[in-house]
Each structure stands twice: as structure tokens, then as C-alpha cells.
C-alpha positions as CSV (number, residue, x, y, z in Angstrom):
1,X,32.2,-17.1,11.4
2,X,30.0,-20.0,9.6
3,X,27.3,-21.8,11.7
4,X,28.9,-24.5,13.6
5,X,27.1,-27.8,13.4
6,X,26.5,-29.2,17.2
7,X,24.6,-32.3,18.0
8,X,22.3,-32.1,21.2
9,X,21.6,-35.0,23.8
10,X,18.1,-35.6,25.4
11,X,17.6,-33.7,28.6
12,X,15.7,-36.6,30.0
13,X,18.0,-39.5,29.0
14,X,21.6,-38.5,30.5
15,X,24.2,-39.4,28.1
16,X,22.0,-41.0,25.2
17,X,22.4,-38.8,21.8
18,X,19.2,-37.7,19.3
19,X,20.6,-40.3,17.3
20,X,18.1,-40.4,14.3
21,X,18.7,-36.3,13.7
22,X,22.1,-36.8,12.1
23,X,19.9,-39.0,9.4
24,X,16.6,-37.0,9.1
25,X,18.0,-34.1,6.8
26,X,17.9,-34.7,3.5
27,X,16.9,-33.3,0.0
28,X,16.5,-29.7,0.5
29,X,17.5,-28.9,4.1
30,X,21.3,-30.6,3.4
31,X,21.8,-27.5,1.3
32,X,21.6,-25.5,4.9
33,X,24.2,-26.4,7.5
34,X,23.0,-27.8,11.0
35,X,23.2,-25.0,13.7
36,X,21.6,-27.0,16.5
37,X,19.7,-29.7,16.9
38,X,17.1,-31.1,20.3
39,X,14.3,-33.0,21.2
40,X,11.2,-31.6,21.9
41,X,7.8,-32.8,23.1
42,X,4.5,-32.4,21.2
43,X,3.3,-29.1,22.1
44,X,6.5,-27.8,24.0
45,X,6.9,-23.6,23.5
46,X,9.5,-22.7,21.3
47,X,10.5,-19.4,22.2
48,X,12.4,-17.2,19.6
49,X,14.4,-13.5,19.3
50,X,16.0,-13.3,15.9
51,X,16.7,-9.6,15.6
52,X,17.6,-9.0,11.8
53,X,17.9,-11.3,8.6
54,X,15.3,-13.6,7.7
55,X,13.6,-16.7,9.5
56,X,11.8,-19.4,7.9
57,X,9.7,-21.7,10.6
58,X,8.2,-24.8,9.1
59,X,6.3,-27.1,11.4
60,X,7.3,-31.0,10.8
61,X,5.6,-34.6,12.0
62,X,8.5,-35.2,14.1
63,X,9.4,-35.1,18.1
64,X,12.9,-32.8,17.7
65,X,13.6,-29.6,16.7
66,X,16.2,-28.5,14.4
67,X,18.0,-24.7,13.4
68,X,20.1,-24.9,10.5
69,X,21.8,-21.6,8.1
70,X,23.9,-19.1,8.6
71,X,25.1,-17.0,11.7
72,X,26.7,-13.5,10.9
73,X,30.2,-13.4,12.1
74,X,30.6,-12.1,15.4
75,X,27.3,-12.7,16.4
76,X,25.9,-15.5,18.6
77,X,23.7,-18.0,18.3
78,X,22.0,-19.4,21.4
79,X,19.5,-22.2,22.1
80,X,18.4,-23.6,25.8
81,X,16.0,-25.4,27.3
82,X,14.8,-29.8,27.6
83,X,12.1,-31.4,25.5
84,X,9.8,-29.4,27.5
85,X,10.1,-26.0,26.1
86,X,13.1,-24.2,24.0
87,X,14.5,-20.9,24.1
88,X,16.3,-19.6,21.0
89,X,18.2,-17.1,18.7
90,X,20.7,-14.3,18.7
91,X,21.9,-12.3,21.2
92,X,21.7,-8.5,21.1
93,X,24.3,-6.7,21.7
94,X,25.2,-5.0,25.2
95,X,25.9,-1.5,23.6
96,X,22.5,-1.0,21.8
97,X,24.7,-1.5,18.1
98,X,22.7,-3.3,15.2
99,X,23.3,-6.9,15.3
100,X,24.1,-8.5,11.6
101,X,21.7,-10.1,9.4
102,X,21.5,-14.1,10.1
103,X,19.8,-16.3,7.2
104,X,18.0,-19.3,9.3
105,X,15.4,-22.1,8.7
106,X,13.4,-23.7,11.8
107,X,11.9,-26.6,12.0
108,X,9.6,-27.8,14.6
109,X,6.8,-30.2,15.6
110,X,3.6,-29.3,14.5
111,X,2.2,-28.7,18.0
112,X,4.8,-26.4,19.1
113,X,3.5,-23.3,20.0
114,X,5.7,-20.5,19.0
115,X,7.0,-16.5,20.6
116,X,8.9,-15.3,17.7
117,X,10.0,-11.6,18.4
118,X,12.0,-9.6,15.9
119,X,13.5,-5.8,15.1
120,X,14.0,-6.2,11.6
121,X,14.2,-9.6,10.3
122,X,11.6,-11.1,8.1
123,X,9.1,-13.8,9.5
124,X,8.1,-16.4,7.1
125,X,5.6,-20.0,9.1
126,X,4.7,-22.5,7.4
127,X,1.6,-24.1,9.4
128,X,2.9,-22.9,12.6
129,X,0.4,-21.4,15.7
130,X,1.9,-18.4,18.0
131,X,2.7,-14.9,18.4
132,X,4.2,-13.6,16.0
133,X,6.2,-9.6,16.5
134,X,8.6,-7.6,14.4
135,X,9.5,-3.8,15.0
136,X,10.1,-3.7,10.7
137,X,10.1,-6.7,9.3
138,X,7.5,-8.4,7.2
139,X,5.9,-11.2,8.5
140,X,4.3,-14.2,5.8
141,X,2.6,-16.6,7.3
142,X,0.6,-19.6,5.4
143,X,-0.5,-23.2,6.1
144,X,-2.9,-25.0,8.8
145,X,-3.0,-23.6,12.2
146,X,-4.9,-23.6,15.1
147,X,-4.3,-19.7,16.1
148,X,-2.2,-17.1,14.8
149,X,-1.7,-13.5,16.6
150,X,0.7,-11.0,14.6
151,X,1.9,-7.7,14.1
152,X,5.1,-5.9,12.7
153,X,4.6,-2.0,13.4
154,X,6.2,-0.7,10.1
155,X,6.3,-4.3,8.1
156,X,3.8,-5.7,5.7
157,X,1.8,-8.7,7.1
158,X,0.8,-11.2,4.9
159,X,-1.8,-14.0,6.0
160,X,-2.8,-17.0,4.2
161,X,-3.5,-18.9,6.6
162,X,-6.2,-22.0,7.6
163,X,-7.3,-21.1,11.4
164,X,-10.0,-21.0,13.7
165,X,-8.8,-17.8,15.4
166,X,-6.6,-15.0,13.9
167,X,-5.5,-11.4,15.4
168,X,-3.0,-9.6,13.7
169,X,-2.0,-5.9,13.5
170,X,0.1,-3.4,11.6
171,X,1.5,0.4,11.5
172,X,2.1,1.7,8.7
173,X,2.5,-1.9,6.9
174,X,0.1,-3.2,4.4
175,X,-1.7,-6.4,6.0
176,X,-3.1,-8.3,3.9
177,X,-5.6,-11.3,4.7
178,X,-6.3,-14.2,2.0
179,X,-6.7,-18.3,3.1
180,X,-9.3,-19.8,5.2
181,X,-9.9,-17.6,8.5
182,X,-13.0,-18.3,10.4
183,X,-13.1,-16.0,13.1
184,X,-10.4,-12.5,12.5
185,X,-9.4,-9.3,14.3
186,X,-7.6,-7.2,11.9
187,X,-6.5,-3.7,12.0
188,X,-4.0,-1.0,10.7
189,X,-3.1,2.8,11.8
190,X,-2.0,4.0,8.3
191,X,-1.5,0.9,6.5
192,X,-3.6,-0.2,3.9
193,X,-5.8,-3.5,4.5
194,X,-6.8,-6.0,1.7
195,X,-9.0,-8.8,2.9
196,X,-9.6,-11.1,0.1
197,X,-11.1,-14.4,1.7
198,X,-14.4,-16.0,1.6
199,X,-14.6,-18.3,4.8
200,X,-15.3,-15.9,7.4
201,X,-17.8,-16.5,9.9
202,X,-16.8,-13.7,12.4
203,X,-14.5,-10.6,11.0
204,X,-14.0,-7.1,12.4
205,X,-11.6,-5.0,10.1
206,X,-10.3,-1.4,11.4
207,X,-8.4,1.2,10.4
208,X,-7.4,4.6,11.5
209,X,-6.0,6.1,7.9
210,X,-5.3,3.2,6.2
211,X,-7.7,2.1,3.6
212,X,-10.0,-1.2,3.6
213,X,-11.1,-3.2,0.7
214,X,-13.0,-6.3,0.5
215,X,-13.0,-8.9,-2.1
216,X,-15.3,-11.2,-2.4
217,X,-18.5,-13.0,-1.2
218,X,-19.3,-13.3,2.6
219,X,-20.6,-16.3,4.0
220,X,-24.4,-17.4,4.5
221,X,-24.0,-17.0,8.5
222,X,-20.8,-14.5,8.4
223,X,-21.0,-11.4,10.3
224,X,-18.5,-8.5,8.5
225,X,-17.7,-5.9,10.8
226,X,-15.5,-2.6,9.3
227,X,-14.5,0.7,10.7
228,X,-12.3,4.0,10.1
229,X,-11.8,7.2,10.8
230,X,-10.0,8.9,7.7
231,X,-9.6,5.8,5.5
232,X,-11.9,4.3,2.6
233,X,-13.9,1.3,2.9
234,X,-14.3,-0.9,-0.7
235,X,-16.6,-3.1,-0.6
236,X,-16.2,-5.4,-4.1
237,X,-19.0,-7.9,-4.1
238,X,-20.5,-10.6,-6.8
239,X,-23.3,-9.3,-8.7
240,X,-25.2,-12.2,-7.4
241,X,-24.3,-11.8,-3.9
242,X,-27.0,-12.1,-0.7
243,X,-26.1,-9.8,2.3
244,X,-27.8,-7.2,4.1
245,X,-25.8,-4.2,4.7
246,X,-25.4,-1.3,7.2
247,X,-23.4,1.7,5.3
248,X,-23.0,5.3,7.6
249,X,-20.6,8.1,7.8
250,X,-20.3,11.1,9.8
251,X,-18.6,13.2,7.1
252,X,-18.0,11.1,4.6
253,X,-19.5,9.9,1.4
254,X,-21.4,7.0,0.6
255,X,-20.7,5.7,-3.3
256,X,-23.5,3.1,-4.0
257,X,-22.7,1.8,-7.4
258,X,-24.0,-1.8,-7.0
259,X,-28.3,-0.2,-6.6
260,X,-29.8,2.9,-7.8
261,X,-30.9,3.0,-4.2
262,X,-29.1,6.7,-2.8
263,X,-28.2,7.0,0.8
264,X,-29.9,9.0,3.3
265,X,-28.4,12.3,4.3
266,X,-26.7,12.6,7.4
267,X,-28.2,13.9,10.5
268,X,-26.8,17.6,10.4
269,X,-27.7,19.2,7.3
270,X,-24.1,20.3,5.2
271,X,-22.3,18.4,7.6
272,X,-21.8,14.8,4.6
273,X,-22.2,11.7,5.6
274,X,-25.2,9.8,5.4
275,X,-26.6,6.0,5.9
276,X,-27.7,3.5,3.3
277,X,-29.5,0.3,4.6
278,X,-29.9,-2.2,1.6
279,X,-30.8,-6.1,1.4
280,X,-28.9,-7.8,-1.3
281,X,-30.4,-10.9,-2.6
282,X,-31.2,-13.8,-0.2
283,X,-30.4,-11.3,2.6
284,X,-28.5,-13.5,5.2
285,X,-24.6,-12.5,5.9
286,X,-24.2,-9.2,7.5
287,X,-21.8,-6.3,6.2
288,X,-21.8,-3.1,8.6
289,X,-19.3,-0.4,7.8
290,X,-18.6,2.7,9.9
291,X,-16.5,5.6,9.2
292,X,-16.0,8.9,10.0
293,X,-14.1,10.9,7.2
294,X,-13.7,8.4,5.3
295,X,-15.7,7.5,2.2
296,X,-17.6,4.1,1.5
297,X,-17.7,2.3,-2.0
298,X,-19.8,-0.4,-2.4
299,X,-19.7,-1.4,-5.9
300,X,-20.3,-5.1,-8.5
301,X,-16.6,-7.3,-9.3
């Protein structure tokens, strides 16, 4: 059946409607009909299971929050709670049977802290701060935000994101991390992992088979921090560049294409691996890289 269009009341004013929501849609978000609508205190959790489809959460200057798209037929929509916190989304189904793709855009204040859980659906925030989960879909998030924590175990994550604080985590998706970043925890099990960002202070970057690259130039304070175990580690900086960096492997090669400077064998003799300690300019941001199988590539853009 189509989304049905209900108008909420304020759970702190008995009987008194949100009257300025039926007026605040306009332009783009007409197009969508109105699933629900509430008030909701700055900085109230918003809660959220959406298990297949996509979902669009975009953070507005305004005290309400408001659901509008398109339900699957035969599948519920629910949405609880007062201007103090929200719960919302779509019901799974008692049987264990795949629930039908819903189509939905969220909007809430810009304080809200959000949950979002999904199986399948795609996650897409637009300056938004939370936890972010889905079992296979891929998760985009951009904008401002004060923290972000995400991971999809099979999906792609995307980040390009402004934010003090970031964590996120994949499978076998390929996460990539672009925007503004200061201070990341990043890792994959098979995925690959792109980190193409220039702002961070604080970063540690891990892998188990999945490999790393970095693109770009760190910052003057930064402090780069990359492991794996079977994986590659790129490293693709400016010629002109200043960092000090700590290269080793156990077994794996060390490619040094930016110096003629070779690495040092490793400690067993036939064994591979090796270290390579160079200074890079100015010196002053720090790049160490670990692996054990897996090979490192330093080389010029």
C-alpha cells in the first residue's frame, strides 16, 4: 500500500498539533509523500531499523522530525517515542522472510544523535553524528559532524565526512575515507581501503587482506599509523613532501621508489622482509607501516 500521510501531536502539549510541519515542506521534499511527522528536542536520539531499500537522513535547523517516501506493501511502518527521543522504521517479519524494499528520506535536527541499523538497505547522512550498521548495504555518509562510527560487513563505506572523531569498519566492502577527518580508526578484513584526505592529525588504518593506499600529503603534526597481514600498503606522496617514515615487514617486500635509499634486510636471512627508516624533507609528520606478507610501496604522485 502507499505511505499514508499522518500528522503527529506534541507529547508535551496534550491536544495541540505540530502546526507549522504541514507548511515546512516544500521544493524538493513535496515530491515525497509525508509518512510521519513529530517534534523533537535538540539533541534527542533518533533511533532507526530500516531493513532493505534505501534511506536518505539529512539533518535540518529545525525542532521536528519528519519521514516521508514510500512503504512496500504489506509492510509496516512504525515510529514512537515524545520530543525526547524517537524510535523508527519497519518491522521485520515474525517468520524470518525478507521484508520489501522501502524508498525513504529522514530529516532531523542537527543535534540528533542517530542508531541506524540495517540488513540490506543503503545508508546515505547528510551531516548527521551516530552509529551507523548495515549487514550489506553501502553506507555514504558526507557533511559536518561531530562523530561518526560505521560499518556494513559486506557493503562499501564511503566517508566524506568533516569530524573530530571517526571509527568505521568493513568486511569485504571497499571503505573509502576522503573529507576533513581529524582523528580516524579505519579498518577492513578483505576489503580494500582508499584514504585520500589531507587533514589528519591522528590515523590508524588496518587491514587483514585487503589492500591500503594513501593519497596524499600528511599534516605537519599528523601521526599515520598502517598495518596488515597479507595486504599491500601504497603509500603515494608529493615529491615535495616532509615526513619521517617507519617501513618493516616480516616477509614482505619493501618497494622504495620515491629515494635510492634500499631497505635493510630482514632479521632472518631468506626469510624477506626488511625495514627502511627515511626522513623526507622537513621531517615532521610521522608515517609507520607494518605488515607481515604483505608488500609496501612508497612511491612520488
Amino acid at each position: 500500500m502507499q505511505a499514508i500521510a499522518l500528522f503527529a501531536m506534541v507529547a508535551g502539549a496534550a491536544g495541540s498539533p505540530i502546526a507549522a510541519l504541514g507548511a515546512v515542506s516544500a521544493g524538493a521534499q513535496a515530491s515525497e509523500p509525508l509518512i510521519r511527522a513529530h517534534a523533537l528536542a535538540a539533541g534527542a536520539p533518533v533511533k532507526i531499523f530500516f531493513p532493505a531499500g534505501t534511506i536518505r537522513i539529512e539533518a535540518w535547523d529545525r525542532d521536528s522530525i519528519e519521514v516521508r517516501g514510500h512503504i512496500a506493501q504489506h509492510e509496516r511502518f512504525f515510529m514512537a517515542g515524545d520530543v525526547h527521543g524517537v524510535k523508527l522504521g519497519v518491522d521485520d517479519h515474525p517468520d524470518g522472510s525478507p521484508v520489501a524494499a522501502s524508498d525513504v528520506v529522514l530529516y532531523v535536527p542537527r543535534s540528533s544523535q542517530i542508531s541506524v541499523k540495517s540488513v540490506s538497505a543503503a545508508i546515505t547522512g547528510t551531516s548527521t553524528a551516530g552509529w551507523f550498521y548495515s549487514v550489506s548495504g553501502a553506507i555514504h555518509l558526507s557533511g559536518q559532524s561531530r562523530s561518526v562510527e560505521v560499518e556494513s560487513l559486506a557493503g562499501d563505506v564511503t566517508l566524506d565526512v568533516n569530524a573530530p572523531w571517526v571509527r568505521a569498519r568493513t568486511g569485504d566492502g571497499h571503505l573509502v575515507v576522503r573529507g576533513a577527518p581529524e582523528d580516524i580508526d579505519a579498518a577492513t578484513v578483505r576489503g580494500p581501503l582508499d584514504i585520500e584526505s589531507a587533514t589528519i592529525v591522528h590515523g590508524r588504518f588496518a587491514s587483514v587482506q585487503g589492500d591500503i593506499r594513501f593519497l596524499g600529503a600528511p599534516v605537519a603534526n599528523g601521526l599515520l599509523e598502517f598495518s596488515n597481514h597479507g595486504g599491500t600498503v601504497s603509500l603515494l606522496l608529493p615529491r615535495a613532501v616532509s615526513a619521517t617514515l617507519d617501513l618493516s615487514s616480516i616477509e614482505g617486500p619493501i618497494e622504495n621508489r620515491f629515494t635510492q635509499l634500499r631497505p635493510a634486510a630482514g632479521a632472518t636471512p631468506g626469510s624477506g622482509g626488511g625495514t627502511l627508516h627515511l626522513q623526507l624533507g622537513g621531517g615532521g609528520p610521522r608515517l609507520t607501516v607494518r605488515t607481515f606478507k604483505g608488500a609496501i610501496r612508497l612511491q612520488a604522485r
